[in-house]
C-alpha positions in Angstrom: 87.1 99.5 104.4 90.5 98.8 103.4 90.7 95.6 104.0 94.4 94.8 104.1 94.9 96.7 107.3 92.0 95.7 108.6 91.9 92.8 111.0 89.9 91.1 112.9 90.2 87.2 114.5 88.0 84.5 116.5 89.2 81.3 117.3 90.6 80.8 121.0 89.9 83.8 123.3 92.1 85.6 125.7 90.0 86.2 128.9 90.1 89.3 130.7 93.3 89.6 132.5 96.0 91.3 133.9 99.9 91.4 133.5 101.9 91.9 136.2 102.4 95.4 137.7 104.1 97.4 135.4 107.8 97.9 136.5 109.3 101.5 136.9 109.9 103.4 133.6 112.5 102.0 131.6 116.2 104.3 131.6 116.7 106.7 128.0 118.9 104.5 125.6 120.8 105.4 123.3 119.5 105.7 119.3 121.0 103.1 117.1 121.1 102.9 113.2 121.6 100.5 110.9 122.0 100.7 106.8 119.3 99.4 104.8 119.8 97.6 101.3 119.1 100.9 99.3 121.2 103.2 101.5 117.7 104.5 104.2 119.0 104.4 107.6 117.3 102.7 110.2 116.8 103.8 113.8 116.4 101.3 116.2 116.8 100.9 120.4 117.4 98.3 122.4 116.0 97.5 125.8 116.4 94.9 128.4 118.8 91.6 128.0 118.2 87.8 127.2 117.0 85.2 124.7 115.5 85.6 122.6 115.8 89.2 121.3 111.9 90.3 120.6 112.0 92.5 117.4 109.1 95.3 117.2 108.0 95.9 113.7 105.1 98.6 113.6 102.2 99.0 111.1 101.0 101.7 108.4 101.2 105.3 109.2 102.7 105.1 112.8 105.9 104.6 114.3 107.8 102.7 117.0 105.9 104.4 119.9 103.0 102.2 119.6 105.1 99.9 121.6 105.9 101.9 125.0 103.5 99.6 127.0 104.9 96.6 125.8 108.7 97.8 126.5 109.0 97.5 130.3 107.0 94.2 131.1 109.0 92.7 127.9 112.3 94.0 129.1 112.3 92.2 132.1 113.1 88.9 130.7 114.0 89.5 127.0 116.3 91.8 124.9 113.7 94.2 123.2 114.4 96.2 119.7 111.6 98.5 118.1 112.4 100.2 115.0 111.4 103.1 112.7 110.7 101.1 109.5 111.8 103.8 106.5 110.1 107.3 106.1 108.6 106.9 109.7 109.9 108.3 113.3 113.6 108.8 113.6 114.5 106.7 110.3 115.9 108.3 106.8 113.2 109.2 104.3 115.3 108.8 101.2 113.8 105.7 99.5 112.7 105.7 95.7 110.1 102.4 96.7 107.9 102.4 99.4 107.4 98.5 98.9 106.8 95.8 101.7 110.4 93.9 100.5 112.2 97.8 101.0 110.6 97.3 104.8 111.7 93.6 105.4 115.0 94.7 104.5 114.7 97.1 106.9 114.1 94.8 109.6 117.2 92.3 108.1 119.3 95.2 108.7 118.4 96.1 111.9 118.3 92.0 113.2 121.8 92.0 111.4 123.5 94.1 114.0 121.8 92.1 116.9 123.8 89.2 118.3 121.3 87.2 119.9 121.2 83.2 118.6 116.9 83.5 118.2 114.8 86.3 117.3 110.9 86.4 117.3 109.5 89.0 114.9 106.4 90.9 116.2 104.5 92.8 113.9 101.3 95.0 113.9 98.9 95.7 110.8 102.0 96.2 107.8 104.5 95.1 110.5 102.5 91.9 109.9 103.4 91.1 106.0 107.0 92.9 106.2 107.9 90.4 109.2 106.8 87.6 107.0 109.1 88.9 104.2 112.0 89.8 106.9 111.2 86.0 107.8 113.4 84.0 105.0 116.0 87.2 104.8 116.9 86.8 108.4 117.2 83.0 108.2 117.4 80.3 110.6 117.8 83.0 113.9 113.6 83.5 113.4 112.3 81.2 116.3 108.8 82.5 115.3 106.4 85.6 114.3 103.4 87.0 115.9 101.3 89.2 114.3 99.1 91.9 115.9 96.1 93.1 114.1 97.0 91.5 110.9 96.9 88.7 108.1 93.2 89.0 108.0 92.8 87.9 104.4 95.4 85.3 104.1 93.9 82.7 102.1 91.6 84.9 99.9 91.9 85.7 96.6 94.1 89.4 95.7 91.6 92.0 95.2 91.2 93.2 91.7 93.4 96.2 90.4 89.3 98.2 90.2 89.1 97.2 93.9 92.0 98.5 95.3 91.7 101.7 92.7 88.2 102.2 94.8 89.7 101.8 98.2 92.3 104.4 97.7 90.5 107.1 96.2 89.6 109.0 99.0 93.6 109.1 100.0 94.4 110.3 96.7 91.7 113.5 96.5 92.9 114.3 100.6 95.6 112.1 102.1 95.3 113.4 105.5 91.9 114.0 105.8 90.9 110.3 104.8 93.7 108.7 106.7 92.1 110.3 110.0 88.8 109.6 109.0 90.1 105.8 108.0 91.5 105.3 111.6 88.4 107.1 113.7 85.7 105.2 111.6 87.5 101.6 111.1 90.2 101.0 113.7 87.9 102.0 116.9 84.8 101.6 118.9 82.6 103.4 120.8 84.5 102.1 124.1 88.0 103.1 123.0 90.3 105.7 124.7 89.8 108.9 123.2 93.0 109.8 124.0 94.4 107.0 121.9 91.9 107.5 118.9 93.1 111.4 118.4 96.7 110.2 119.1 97.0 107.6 116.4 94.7 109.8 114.1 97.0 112.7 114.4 99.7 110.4 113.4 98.1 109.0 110.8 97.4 112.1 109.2 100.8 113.6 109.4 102.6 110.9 107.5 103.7 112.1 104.3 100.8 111.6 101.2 103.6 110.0 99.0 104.7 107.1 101.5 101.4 106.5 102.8 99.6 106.0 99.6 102.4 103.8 98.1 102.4 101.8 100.9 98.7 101.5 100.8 98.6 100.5 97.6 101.4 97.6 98.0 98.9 96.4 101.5 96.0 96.0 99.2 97.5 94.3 96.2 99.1 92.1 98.5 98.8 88.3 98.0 100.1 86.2 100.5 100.1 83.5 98.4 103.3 84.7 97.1 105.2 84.8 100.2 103.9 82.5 102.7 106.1 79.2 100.9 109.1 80.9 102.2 108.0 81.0 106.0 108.6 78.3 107.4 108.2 79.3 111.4 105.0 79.0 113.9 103.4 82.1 113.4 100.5 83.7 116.5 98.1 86.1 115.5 97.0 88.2 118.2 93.7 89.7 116.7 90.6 91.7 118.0 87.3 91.0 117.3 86.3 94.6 116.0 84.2 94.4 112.5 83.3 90.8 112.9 85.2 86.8 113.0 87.8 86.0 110.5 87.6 82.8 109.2 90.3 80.7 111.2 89.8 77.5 109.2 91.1 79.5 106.0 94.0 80.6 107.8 94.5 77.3 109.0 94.6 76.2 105.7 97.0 78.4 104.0 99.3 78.3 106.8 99.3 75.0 108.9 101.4 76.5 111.8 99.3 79.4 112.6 97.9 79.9 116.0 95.0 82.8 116.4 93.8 84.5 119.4 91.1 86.4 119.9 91.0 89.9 122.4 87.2 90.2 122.4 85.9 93.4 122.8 89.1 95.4 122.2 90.1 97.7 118.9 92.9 97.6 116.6 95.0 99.0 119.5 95.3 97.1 122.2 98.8 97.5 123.3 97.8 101.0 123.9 94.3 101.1 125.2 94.2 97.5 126.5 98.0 97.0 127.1 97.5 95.0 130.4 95.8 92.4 128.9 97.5 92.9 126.0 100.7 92.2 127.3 99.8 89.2 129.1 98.6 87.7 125.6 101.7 88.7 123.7 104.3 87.2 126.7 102.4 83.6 126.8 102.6 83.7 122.8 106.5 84.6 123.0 106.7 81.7 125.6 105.0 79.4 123.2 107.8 80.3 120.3 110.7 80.5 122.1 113.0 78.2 122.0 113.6 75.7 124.9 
């Protein structure tokens, strides 16, 4: 398992629920871009209007289309951006560093064209890390961060340089094949949409063999203990319970101002397979962060 991009929560429990009806399907906008610090540009779209502006920040080996449920119901009260972090979607694939900073920069570029007062920074699996990272570049606009799926091992120990050379491995011998067999195996359960499991396998396996591993290698060496003194907003993790609790105390401990929820019974995809409930989560833990 590769336990960076794994993760899994307890603590307080969102109940079954429902979000209100999803509204009619959201009008075409228009493709924006923005420059990032080494020259990758960065496409980005904007939907709905008001404070504050909710930033979509997506995770390892997908794109900005894992957030169409969440677009509509969040539109309806916010300004919404998702973006193509580099090498992914609609966004330039001339970088020389796949690193999680390259990404937060990504995300500063994008936030610097927006002209909202407060931002919250939503980010799922890698989207997780690179919004903590954005965090300190975008400044005092940050009201908060949620993560999705995410910030599992904060508090632990960095894995060894022989642990992460074990986890990766199988990406190095067949990048695509292991990356589809890493999402069907790890990220799902018996209950989830098939339709979603071959979608973000598919996607998974297309990314390119040179971004993905580099990127999976900066996930696993990842210690948070070198970036978490510069956050200094609440932070909510939305988190399934899939592979077992994390240890909420030890998050609690590393990061005073984290909140975690737990979406028992769901997969690592809940905005897509569980998006009503989903939704309802991720709009009470916006209310909680933005500003009053």
């Amino acid at each position: 398992m590769l336990a960076a991009l794994v993760a899994c929560g307890s603590g307080n429990s969102a109940p079954p629920g429902s979000a209100p009806a999803a509204s009619a399907p959201l009008p075409a906008v228009a493709t924006q871009f923005a420059l990032s610090v080494d020259g990758v540009t960065i496409a980005w779209r904007e939907y709905g209007r008001g404070e504050p502006v909710i930033v979509l920040i997506h995770g390892w080996a997908t794109d900005s289309s894992i957030w169409r449920e969440q677009l509509a119901p969040l539109a309806r009260q916010h300004s919404v951006v998702t973006l193509d972090l580099g090498g992914a979607g609609a966004s330039g694939t001339n970088r020389q560093t796949w690193s999680l900073a390259n990404f937060a920069q990504d995300v500063a570029a994008v936030a610097a064209k927006l002209p909202q007062a407060h931002i919250i920074l939503v980010g799922d699996g890698l989207g997780g890390p690179v919004a903590l990272e954005a965090a300190p570049l975008i400044g005092a606009r940050v009201a908060g961060i949620i993560g999705t799926e995410t910030f599992r091992t904060i508090g632990q120990p960095a894995l060894l340089p022989s642990q992460v050379d074990q986890y990766l491995q199988p990406f190095r011998t067949d990048f695509a094949a292991a990356a589809r067999q890493f999402v069907t195996g790890t990220l799902f359960h018996a209950q989830s949409d098939p339709a979603v499991v071959r979608g973000m396998a598919q996607l998974a396996a297309q990314s390119a063999p040179e971004r993905g591993l580099a990127t999976l290698t900066e996930l696993n060496k990842l210690d948070y203990a070198s970036i978490l003194p510069a956050v200094k907003t609440p932070i909510v993790v939305i988190d399934s319970d899939l592979g077992g609790a994390v240890d909420e105390a030890r998050l609690r401990k590393a990061v005073p101002q984290l909140r975690l929820i737990t979406l028992n019974g769901d997969d690592s995809f809940p905005m897509l397979d569980d998006s009503r409930r989903f939704n309802t989560t991720l709009m009470q833990a916006i209310d909680s962060l933005a500003p009053r």
